[in-house]
N, C-alpha and C positions, 0 to 999 in steps of 0.2 A: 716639799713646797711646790706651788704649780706655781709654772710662771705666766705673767700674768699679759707679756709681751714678746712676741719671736715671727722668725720668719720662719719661711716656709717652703718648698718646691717637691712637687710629686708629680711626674709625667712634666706636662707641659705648662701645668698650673702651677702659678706663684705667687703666693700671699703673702701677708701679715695677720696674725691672729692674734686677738682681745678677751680677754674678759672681762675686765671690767666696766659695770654699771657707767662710771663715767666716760671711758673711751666708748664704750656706744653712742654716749648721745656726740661726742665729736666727730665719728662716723654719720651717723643720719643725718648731721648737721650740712656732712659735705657731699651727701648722695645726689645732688642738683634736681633740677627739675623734673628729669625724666629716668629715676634711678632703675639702676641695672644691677643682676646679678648671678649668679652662674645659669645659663642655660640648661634644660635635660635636652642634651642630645641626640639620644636616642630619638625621642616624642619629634622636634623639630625635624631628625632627618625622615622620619613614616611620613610626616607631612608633607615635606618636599618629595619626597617621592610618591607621592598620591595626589599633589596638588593643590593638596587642602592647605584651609587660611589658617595662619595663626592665630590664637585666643589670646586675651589678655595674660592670660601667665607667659608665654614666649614671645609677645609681642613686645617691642622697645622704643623709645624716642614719643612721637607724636601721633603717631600709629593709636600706640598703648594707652595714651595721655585720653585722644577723642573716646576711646572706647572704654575706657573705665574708668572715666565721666559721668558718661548713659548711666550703668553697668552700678556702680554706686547709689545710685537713685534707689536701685531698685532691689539688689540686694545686701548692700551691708551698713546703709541710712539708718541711722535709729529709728525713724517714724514707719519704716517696713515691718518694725517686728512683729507689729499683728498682723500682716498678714499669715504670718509662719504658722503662729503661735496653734491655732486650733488645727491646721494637718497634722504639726507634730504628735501635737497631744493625743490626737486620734492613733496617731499611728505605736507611742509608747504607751497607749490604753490596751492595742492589742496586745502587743510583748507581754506585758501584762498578765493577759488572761491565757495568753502563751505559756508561763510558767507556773500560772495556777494549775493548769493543764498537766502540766507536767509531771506536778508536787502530786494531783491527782492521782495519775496511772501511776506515781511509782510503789504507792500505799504505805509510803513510809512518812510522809507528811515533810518528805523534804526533798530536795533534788539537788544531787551531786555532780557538778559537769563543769566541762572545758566553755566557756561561752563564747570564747571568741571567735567559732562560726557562726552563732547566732547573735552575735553582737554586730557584727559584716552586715549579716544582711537585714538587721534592724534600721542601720545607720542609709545603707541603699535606697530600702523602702522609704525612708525619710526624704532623701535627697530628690529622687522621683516624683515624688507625688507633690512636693511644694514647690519646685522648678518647671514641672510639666503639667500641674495638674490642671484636665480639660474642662469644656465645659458643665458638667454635673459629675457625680464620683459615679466613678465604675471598678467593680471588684475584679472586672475580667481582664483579659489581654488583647482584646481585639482595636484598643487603641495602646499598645504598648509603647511608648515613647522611649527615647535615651535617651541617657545620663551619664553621670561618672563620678571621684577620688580616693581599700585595703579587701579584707575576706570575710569579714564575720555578717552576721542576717544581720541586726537591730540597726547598724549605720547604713548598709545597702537599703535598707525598707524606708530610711530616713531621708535619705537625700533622693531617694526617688520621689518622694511624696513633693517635698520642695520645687527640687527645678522642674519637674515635668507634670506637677500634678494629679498623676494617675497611681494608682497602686501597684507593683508587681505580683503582688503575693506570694511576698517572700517568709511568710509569718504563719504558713501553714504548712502540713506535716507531707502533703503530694505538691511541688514545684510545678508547675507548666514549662514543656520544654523548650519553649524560645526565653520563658526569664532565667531558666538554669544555664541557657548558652549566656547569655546579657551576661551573668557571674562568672562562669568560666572564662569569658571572654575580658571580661575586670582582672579575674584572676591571674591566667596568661597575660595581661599586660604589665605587670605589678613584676611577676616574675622574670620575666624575659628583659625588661629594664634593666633590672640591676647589671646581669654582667658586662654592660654597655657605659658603666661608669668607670671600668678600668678597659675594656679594648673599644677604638672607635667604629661606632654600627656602619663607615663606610667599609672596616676591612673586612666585618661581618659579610656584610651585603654581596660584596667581589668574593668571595671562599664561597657563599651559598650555605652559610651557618642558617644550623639546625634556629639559633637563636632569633636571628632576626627573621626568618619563616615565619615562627610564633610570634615575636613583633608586630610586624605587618596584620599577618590573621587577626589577632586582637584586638588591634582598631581599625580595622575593616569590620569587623560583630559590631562594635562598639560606635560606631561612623554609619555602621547601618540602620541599629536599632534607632541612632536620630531621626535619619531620613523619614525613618515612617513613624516615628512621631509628631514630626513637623508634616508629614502630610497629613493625618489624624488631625491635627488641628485647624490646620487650612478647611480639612471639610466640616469643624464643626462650625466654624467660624462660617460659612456659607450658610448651612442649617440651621445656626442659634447665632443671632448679633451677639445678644446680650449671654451672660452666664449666671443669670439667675440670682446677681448679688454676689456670690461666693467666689474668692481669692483666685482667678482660673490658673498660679501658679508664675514662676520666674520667665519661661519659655514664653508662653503665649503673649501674657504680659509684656516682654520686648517685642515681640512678631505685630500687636497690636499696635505699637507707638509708632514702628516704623524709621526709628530712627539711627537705626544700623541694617545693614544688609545683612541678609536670609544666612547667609553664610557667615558673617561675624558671629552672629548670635549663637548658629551651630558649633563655633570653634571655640569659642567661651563657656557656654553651656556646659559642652564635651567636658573640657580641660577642669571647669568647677569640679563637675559629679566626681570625675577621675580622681581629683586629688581630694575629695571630704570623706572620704566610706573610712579606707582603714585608719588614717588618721583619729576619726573620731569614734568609731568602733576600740581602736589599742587606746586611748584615754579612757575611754568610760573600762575598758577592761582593769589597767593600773589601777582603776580610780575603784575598784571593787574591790580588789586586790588588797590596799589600801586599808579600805574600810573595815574588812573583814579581821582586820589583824587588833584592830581597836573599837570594839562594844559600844565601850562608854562614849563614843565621838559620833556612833551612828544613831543614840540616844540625844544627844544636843542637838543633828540635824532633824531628828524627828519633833522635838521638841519647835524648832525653827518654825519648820514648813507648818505643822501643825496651826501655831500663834497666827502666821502668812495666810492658811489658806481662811481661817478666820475671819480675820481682818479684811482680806481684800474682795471676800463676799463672791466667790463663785470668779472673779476677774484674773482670769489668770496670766495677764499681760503685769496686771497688778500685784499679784503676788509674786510675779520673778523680780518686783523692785523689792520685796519684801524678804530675800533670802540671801544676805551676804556672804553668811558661811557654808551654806552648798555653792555659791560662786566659789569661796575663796576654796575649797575644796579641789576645784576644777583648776583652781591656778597652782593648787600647790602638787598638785600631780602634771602639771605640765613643769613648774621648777623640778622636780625629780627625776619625771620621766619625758623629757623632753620630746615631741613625734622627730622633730630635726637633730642633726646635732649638734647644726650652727645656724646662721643667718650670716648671708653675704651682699655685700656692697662694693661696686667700683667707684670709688670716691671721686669726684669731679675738680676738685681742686687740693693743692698741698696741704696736709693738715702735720701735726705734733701730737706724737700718743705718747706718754712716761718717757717724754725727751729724746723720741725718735723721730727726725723727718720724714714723712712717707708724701712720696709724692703724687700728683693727680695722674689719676688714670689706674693706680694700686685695686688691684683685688683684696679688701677688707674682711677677716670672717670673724664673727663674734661667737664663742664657741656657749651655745646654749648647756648644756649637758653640763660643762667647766664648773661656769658661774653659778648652777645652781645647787653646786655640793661644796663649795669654794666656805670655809669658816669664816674669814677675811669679808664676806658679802656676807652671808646669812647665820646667824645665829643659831647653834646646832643645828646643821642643816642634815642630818642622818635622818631628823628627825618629820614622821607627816605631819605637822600640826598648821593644818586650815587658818585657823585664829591667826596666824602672822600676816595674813592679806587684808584683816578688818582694819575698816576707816582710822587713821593714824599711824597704824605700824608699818603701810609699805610706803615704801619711797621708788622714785623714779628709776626706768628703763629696769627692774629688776624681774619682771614679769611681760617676757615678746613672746610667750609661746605663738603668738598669731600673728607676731613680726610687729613694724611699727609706720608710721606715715603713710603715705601716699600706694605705696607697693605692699603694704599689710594684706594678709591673706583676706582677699573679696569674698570669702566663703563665712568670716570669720562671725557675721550675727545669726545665720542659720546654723551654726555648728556651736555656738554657745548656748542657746535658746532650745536646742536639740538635749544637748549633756545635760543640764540644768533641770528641764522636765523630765528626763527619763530620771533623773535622781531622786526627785520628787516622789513620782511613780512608787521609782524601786524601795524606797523609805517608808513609804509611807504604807505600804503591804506588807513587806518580807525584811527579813534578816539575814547578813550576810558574813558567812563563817570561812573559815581556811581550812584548810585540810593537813598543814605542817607548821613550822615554826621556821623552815629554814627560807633566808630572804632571796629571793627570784633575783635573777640577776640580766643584763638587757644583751642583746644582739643586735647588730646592723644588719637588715636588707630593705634596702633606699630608704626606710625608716629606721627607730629603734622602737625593738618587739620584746616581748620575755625571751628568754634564751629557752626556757620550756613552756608546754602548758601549764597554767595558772587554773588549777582545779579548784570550784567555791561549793559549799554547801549553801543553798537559799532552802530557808524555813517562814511560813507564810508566819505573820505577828497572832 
């Protein structure tokens, strides 16, 4: 039996932990206005010892409040979603024709592989080019911009596209060596984090660990490649007022309003890109995973999208209102495979969970991973069945993969809009098989990953 209420203490941290559906909503209830929740320390002290501003994920109080205010408008508003909508889709058009490519050379009309390198840097390329992207598209690097949030191509090509609007080209079989450093330098950041959640990066920093070396180096690449994005833009912005009509992307777009300082924006920006790549690269991977293991289920999303793309007549804004069971697809691999393994809150006033006083000021964790294999919450929950998320069957706070309120991840409509369409894509072409029967099981590094690679056979329809 899990329980469903306890304390806690590890090192200097000490909580209360939740699971359940209802003691969340009387946590967020009591998160106050300006909710808080565990720092990465690591990220906060590179900063302080660089000088740089904090971005909205480590920023707190009123600080945090002014700037993801702006910040909201412009990426996680629901009336933003077109702007995303056609970088994405250009950019899961190429994956695409990436894997057609593939199925091509191997002459066996199918392709066997690990994808979650190439899901990394799909997800990047994504991020990139709709947060950065400049004034007309360019396929080179000589307006390379930063970005940032794991390792596979398809998330990396993603989030590039987004915040910076420009492509890496990360989707082709020769890298250019300032976007393969951008990766490495994602990579090394990703990695060198973790050990810094059990020793504090000041004792690192005083010993002259190997670790926090690679820290630092990481987002100095990663700090760098902004700069000269945001200088790229500045100059086109001199040469071209206007951008020709098309989306110039998340970066410019704030830099044009003016309504945060040069340096806000690069600290948020940063902090986005950083935390969307592996995140939503290891989802869309589970979420193949997944699929691959049940035929009949990627026959009814087909069926779906199919009636959607239909119906909404080439509108593809319109036809992601048209697919609730590739959404609920997307939720029900975030209940299984959680990216976190909790969501934490400092609760601001005294609250009662299952008859225990906790008082204001408690560090609160709702343990995602728990609740969503818990029988007590979900009705065989062993079980992937998408259909539990359709209109009627869910109920409240049972689905935070992207958190909830005010402090919910700001990344959270470009990285739904991203999964969504590439499922589409991937559906709507190819077929997705396993390679065994026996079920993967997860691992902790500052995310949760497969504990192995997850080998899939794609065969084109």
């Amino acid at each position: 039996m899990v329980l469903s209420t306890y304390r806690e203490k590890i090192g200097s941290y000490e909580s209360v932990n939740i699971i359940e559906p209802e003691d969340a909503a009387i946590m967020f209830k009591a998160e106050g206005h300006y909710p808080r929740r565990l720092m990465i320390e690591a990220w906060s002290s590179y900063r302080d010892y660089r000088n740089h501003r904090y971005g909205v994920l480590l920023k707190d109080g009123e600080d945090w409040k002014s700037n993801r205010v702006v910040l909201n408008k412009q990426v996680i508003a629901p009336a933003v979603q077109g702007n995303f909508v056609p970088l994405l889709d250009e950019v899961g058009q190429d994956f695409m024709a990436r894997i057609q490519g593939k199925i091509e050379k191997s002459r066996s009309n199918k392709w066997t592989v690990d994808l979650s390198n190439e899901l990394f840097k799909y997800a990047l390329e994504c991020e990139v080019f709709t947060k950065c992207h400049t004034f007309h598209t360019s396929k080179g690097l000589d307006s390379l911009f930063d970005c940032f949030v794991e390792k596979p191509a398809l998330c990396l090509s993603a989030v590039s596209s987004v915040l910076y609007g420009e492509r890496l080209g990360l989707l082709q079989d020769h890298i250019e060596p300032a976007a393969q450093h951008f990766i490495d330098c994602i990579t090394l950041m990703f990695k060198s984090t973790s050990p810094m959640l059990y020793i504090p990066p000041w004792v690192l920093r005083r010993l002259g660990a190997r670790t926090w070396k690679d820290h630092v180096e990481a987002w100095d690449g990663i700090f760098s490649h902004a700069d000269h994005c945001m200088h790229n833009i500045f100059k086109r912005m001199k040469q071209e007022p206007g951008h020709g009509g098309r989306y110039p992307g998340v970066l410019a777009t704030l830099m044009l309003q003016g309504q945060l300082s040069i340096e806000d924006i690069k600290a948020s920006v940063t902090e986005l890109m950083a935390g969307g790549v592996d995140t939503t690269s290891t989802t869309l991977l589970w979420t193949l995973y997944e699929l691959a293991k049940q035929p009949e289920l990627q026959e009814e999303l087909r069926a779906e999208i199919a009636a959607a793309r239909l119906s909404s007549q080439g509108d593809l804004v319109e036809m992601l209102k048209m697919v609730p069971l590739v959404k609920g697809a997307l939720k029900e691999t975030l209940r299984l495979h959680p990216v976190a393994v909790n969501l934490q809150r400092y609760i601001t006033q005294d609250i009662v969970i299952q008859n225990y006083h906790i008082p204001s000021g408690t560090l609160v964790q709702l343990g995602l991973y728990a609740m969503g294999r818990d029988h007590q919450i979900f009705q065989r929950p062993e079980q992937y069945r998408p259909s539990r998320w359709l209109q009627g069957n869910a109920r409240y706070f049972r689905s935070l993969g992207f958190g909830f309120g005010p402090r919910q991840c700001l990344g959270r409509r470009i990285a739904e809009t991203e999964m969504q369409l590439f499922l589409i894509h991937m559906l709507e072409k190819f077929k997705i098989e396993n390679q065994g029967e026996v079920d993967m099981r997860s691992t902790f590094a500052l995310i949760i990953i497969p504990e192995k690679p997850i080998v899939l056979t794609i065969r084109p329809l």
